[in-house]
C-alpha positions as CSV (number, residue, x, y, z in Angstrom):
1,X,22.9,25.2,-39.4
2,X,19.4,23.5,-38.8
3,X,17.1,24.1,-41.1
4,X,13.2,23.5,-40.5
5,X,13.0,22.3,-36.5
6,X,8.7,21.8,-36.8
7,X,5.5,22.5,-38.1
8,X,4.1,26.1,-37.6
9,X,1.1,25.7,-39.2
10,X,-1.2,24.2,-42.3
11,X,-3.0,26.6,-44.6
12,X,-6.0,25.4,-46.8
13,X,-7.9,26.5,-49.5
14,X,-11.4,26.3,-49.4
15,X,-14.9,27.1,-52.1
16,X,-16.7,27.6,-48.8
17,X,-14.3,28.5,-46.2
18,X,-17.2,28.7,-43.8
19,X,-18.5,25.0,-44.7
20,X,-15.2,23.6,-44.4
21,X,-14.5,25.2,-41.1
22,X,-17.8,23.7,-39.7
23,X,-17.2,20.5,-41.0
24,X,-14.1,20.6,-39.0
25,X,-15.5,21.6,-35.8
26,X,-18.6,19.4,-36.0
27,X,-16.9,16.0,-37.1
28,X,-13.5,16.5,-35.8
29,X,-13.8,19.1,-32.8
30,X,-11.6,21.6,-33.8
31,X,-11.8,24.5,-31.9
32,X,-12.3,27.4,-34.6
33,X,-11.9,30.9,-33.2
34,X,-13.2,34.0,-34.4
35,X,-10.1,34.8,-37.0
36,X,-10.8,31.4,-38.6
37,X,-8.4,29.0,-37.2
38,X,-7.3,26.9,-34.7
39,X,-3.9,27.1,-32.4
40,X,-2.8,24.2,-31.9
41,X,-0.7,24.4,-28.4
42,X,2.5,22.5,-27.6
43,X,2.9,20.8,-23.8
44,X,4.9,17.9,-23.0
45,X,5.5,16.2,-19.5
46,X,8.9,18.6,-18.9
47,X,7.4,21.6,-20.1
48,X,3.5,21.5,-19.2
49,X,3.1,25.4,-19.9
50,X,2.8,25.7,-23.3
51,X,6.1,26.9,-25.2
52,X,4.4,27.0,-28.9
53,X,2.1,26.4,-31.1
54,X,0.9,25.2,-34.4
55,X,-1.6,27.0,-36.2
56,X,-4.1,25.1,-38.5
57,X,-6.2,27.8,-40.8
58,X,-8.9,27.7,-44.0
59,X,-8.4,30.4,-46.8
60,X,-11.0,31.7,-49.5
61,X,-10.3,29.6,-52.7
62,X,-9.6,33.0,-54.3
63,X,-6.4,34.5,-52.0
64,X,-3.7,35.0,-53.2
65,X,-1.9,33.9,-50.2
66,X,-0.2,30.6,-51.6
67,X,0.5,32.4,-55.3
68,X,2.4,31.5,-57.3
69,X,1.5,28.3,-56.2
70,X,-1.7,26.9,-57.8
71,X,-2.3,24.7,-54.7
72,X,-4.9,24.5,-52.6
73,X,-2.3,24.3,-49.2
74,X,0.8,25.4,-48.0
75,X,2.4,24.3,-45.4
76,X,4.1,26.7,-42.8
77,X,7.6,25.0,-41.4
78,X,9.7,26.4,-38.0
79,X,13.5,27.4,-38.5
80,X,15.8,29.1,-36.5
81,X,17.5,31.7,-38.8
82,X,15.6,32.2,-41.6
83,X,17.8,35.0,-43.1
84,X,20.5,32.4,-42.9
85,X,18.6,29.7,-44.4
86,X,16.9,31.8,-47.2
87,X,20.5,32.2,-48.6
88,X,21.4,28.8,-48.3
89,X,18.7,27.6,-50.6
90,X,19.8,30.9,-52.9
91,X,22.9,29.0,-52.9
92,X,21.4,25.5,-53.6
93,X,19.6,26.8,-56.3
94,X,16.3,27.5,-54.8
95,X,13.2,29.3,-56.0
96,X,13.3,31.5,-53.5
97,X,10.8,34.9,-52.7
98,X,12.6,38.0,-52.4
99,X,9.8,39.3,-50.0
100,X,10.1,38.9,-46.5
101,X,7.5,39.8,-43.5
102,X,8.8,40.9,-40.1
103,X,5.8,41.4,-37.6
104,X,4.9,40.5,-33.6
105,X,4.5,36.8,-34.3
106,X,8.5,36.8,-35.9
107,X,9.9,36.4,-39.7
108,X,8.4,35.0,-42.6
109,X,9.5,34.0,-46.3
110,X,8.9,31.6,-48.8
111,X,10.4,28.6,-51.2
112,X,8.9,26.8,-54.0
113,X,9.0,23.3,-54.0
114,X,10.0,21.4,-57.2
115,X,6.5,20.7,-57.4
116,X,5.5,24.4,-57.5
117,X,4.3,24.3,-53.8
118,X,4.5,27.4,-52.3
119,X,6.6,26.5,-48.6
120,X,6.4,29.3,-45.8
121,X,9.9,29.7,-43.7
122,X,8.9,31.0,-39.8
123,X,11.2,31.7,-37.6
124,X,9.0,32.6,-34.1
125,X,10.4,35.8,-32.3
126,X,12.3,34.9,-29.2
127,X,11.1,34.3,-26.2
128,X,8.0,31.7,-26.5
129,X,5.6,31.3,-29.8
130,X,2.8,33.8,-30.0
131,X,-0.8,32.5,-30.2
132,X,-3.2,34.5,-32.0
């Protein structure tokens, strides 16, 4: 079984979300759209349409989006079966959510890290990755 196959997307904390975002856009160019992110989307030389995406977003210091983590970013990882996997690090001995999201843009759940990082599990519905 593969476990993570990519990056889906980097989630960070911010005092000032606002600030930060502008900071990003002035001295880096990020593109921020209205819902406070950017998509980041995937082409290479065989496939010059773009087949997914990687989503890089700013979060109000106080959600409660990462808890129980006390971090200030999460990182979102690809799989393929995350039902599958989520058992499989049951089995290891993971700290693993019982909560899982099923929506449009495919499934989500989460791990903890031995560090106490919250780490989100995405596995993209079929077909091509969703932008938002």
């Amino acid at each position: 079984m593969k476990r993570v196959t990519g990056i889906g997307g980097v989630f960070l904390k911010a005092n000032e979300p606002d600030v930060l975002r502008d900071w990003y856009r002035k001295h880096l160019g990020l593109e921020v759209e209205e819902w406070g992110g950017v998509t980041f989307k995937w082409h290479s030389p065989s496939q010059p349409n773009p087949d997914g995406a990687t989503v890089w977003s700013v979060f109000p210091a106080t959600s409660e989006y990462f808890a129980p983590s006390t971090a200030p970013f999460m990182v979102n990882y690809r799989v393929e079966d995350l039902h599958a996997l989520l058992a499989t690090l049951r089995d290891e001995g993971c700290d693993v959510e019982s909560k899982t999201d099923e929506s449009e843009f495919g499934k989500f759940g989460w791990v903890m890290d031995p560090e106490g990082n919250k780490v989100e599990l995405w596995e993209p519905p079929a077909g091509n990755s969703p932008t938002i």
